[in-house]
N, C-alpha and C positions, 0 to 999 in steps of 0.2 A: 504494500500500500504506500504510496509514496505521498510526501506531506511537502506541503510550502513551505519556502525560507521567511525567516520572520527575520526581516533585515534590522529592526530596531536593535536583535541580540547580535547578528551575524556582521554587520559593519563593526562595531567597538570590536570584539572578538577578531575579527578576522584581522585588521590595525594593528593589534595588538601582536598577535600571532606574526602577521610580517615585519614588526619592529625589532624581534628578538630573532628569527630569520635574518633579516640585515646585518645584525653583529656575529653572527655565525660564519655568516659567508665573506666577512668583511676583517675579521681577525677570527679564524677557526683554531690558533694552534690555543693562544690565550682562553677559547670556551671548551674548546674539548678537554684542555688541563682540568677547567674547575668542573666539568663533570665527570671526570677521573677521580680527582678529588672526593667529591661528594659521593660516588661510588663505594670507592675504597673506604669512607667512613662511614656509609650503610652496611658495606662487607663486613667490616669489623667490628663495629660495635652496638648496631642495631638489629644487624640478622640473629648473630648468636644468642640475646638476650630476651629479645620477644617472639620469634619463632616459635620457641617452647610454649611460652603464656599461650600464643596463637590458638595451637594445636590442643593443648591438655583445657583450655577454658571450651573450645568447642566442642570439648567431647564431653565436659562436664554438663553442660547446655545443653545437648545430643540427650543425653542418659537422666536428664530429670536432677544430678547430684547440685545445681546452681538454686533448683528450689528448696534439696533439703539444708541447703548451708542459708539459706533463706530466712528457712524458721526460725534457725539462731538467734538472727536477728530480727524477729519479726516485730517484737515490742515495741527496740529501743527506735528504729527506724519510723515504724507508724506513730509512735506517740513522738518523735521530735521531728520527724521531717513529713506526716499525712501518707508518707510512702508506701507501696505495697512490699511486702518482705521480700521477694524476692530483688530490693536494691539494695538491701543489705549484701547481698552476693558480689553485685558488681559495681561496689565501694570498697570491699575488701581487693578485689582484681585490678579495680584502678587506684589504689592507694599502693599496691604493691607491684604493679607492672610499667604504670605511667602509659604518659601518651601515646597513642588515640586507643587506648586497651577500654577504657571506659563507654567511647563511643561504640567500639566495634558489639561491645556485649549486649549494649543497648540495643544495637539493630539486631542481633539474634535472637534477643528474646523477642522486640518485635514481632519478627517476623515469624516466628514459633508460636504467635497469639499468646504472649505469658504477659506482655504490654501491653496497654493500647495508647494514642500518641500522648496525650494528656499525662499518661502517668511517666513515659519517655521523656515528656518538655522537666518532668517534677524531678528526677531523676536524673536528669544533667548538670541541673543545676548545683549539686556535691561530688558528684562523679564523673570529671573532668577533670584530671591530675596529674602534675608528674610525679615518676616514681624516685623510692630512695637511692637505687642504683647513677642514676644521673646527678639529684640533688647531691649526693653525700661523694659519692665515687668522682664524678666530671666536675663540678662545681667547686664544692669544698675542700674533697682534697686536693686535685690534680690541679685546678685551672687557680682558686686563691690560694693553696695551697693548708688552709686554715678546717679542720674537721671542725672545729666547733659553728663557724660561719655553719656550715653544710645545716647540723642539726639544729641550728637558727631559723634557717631558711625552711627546713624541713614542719617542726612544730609550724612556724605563721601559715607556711603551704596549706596543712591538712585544717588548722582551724578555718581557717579562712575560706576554705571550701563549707566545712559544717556549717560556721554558719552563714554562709550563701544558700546552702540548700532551707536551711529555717525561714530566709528572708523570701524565696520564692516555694516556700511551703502552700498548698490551697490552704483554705480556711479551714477545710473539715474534712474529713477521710473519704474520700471517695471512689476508690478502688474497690474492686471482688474479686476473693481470692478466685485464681484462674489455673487449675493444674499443667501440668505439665507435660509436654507431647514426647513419645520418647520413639528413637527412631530403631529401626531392626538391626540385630549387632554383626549381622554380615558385609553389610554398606558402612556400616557407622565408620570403620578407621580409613576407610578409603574417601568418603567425602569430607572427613573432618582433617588430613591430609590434603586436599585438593582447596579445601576452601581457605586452610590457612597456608599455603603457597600462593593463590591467588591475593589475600589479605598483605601478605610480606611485600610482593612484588608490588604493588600498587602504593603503600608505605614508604617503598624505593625510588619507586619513581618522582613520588612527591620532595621526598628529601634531596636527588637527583637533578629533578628541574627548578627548584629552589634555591640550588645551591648555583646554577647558572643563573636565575633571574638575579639574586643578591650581587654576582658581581657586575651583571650590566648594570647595575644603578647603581654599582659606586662608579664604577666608569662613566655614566651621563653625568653624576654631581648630585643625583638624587639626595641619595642619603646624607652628603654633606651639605648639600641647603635644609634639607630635614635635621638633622644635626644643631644648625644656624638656629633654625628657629625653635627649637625645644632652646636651643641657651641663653637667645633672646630673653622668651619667657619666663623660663627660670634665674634666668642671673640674680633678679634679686635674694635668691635663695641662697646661694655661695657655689652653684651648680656649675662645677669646671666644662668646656668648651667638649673634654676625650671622654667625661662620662655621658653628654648630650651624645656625641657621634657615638658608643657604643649601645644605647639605646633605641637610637634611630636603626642600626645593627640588627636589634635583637627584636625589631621590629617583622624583620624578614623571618631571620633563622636564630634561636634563640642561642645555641653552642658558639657562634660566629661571635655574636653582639657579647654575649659573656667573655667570650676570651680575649676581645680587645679590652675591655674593661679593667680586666684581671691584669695585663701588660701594663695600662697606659699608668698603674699608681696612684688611682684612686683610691684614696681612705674608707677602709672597711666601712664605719658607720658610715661613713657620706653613702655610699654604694649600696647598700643592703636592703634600703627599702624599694630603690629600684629594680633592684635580683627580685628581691621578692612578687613585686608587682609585675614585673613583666612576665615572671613563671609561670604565675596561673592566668596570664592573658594568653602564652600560647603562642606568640606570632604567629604571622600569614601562611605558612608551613603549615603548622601543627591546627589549624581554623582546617584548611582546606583539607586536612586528610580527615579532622573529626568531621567536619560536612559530609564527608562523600558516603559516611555509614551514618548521618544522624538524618539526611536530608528523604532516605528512605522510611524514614520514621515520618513522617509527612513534620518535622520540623524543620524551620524557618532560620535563614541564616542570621535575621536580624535577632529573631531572640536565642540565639546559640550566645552573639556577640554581645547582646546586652546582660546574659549572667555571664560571663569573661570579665567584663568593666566593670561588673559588680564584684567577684571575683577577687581581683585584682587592686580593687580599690580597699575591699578590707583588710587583703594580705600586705597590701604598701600601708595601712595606716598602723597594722599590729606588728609589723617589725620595725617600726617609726619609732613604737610608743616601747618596743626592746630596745632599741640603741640608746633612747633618753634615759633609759632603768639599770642598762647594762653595762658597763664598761671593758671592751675588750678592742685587740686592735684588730 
């Protein structure tokens, strides 16, 4: 059945598509580096880590065991966040796996009818997270070198998530509990194999064409007029010029923007509430790979993005209100 182009979406798109097409064919050795790059760092420290989650969460999911880890929580979940128990499950998976593990679980239960979108929209809203392998292992220790910053940043993370999901709580519980579909155990490891190959690759890809859109826009100036004007703004704050540009950074891809950060000798407390707040926003990476499994959920980008800013703005305000209590360097 063939469909009309709807040029309103197909003009921007297609622009844009030929704008990053021009710098490919125009310096290819410089782009094919940074998708090498970005390669080589989905190779090694994204496949090995979530791969596993991938696989063993969809076969949890497959077999019914996401609802009985459910019950556990079924209490503390429905009486502080209106949630059906079964998001106690995948608050547990995305507190300990990270990014986009939360969305993916969402869409499986989805689509397994254990959600309906309603209780999906209620559901993302705490279950959108990174894990401690990144915060504690990439952040803390490796990039500031500091494990205490890590478990700083870690505690504001997970609170700040709870109570974001409290703040876009419904009023009143309105979920039914909904059992759980379980599939035949001859197929079970061969689709929960296929679909978490499918899930990684697509993972790869985003962190792959991200890692090329990030350098075209330091290359146009993007990011350093973006840069410019966070320091504008901020100046009166005492907000150095290298913490504005590594922000505008972590904007794109968050490991990038953090590692300049981490270089350029910004002062832990000055830095920390920005670590924080920009984690649990996610940049434009980590937005688009949770969209591509929440959007199936029949949710909406804008309110993906409005609990991120919400998010985010409690996590920058509770490691604010750490730096002013805590003294460390």
């Amino acid at each position: 059945m063939e469909r009309s182009i709807d040029l309103n979406k197909a003009l921007p798109l297609s622009l844009v598509a030929g704008f990053f097409i021009t710098f490919l064919v125009v310096n290819p050795s410089r782009y094919i580096a940074s998708v090498s790059r970005s390669l080589i760092l989905f190779a090694k420290a994204v496949l090995p880590s979530l791969f596993p989650f991938l696989f063993f969460s969809g076969l949890l999911t497959c077999v019914g065991g996401g609802y009985l880890l459910g019950v556990v929580f079924a209490k503390p979940v429905s009486k502080v966040f209106h949630a059906p128990p079964i998001s106690g499950y995948v608050m547990v998976l995305s507190l300990v796996s990270g990014y986009p593990m939360g969305s993916k679980i969402i869409c499986d239960l989805y689509q397994s009818g254990m959600l309906t979108t309603e209780d999906a929209k209620h559901i993302t809203a705490f279950c959108s997270t990174s894990g401690p392998l990144f915060i504690l292992g990439t952040v803390g220790a490796t990039l500031f070198q500091s494990p205490y910053l890590g478990w700083v940043l870690l505690s504001c993370h997970v609170l700040g998530a709870l109570i974001n999901g409290i703040i876009f709580r419904p009023k009143k519980q309105t979920f039914s509990p909904i059992l759980p579909t379980v599939q035949y155990v001859d197929s079970l490891l061969d689709a929960c194999i296929k679909n978490s190959v499918n899930t990684i690759l697509a993972i790869g890809g985003y962190i792959t064409i991200f890692g090329m859109i990030g350098d075209v826009l330091v290359d146009v100036g993007l990011v350093d007029l973006t840069g410019k004007i966070l320091g504008f703004i901020l100046s009166p704050l005492g907000v150095t010029d290298n913490l504005c540009y590594g922000v505008a950074l972590s904007f794109i891809e968050l490991t990038r923007g953090f590692d300049y950060i981490a270089q350029s000798g910004v002062k832990t407390t000055t830095a920390l509430p920005y670590l924080a707040g920009l984690l649990s926003l996610g940049g434009a990476c980590i937005t688009f790979q949770s969209m591509s499994f929440l959007s199936k959920c029949g949710i909406k980008a804008s309110y993906y993005i409005l609990t991120k800013l919400s998010q985010a703005s409690i996590t920058f305000g509770l490691s604010l209100l750490t730096c002013l209590a805590v003294n460390f360097g």
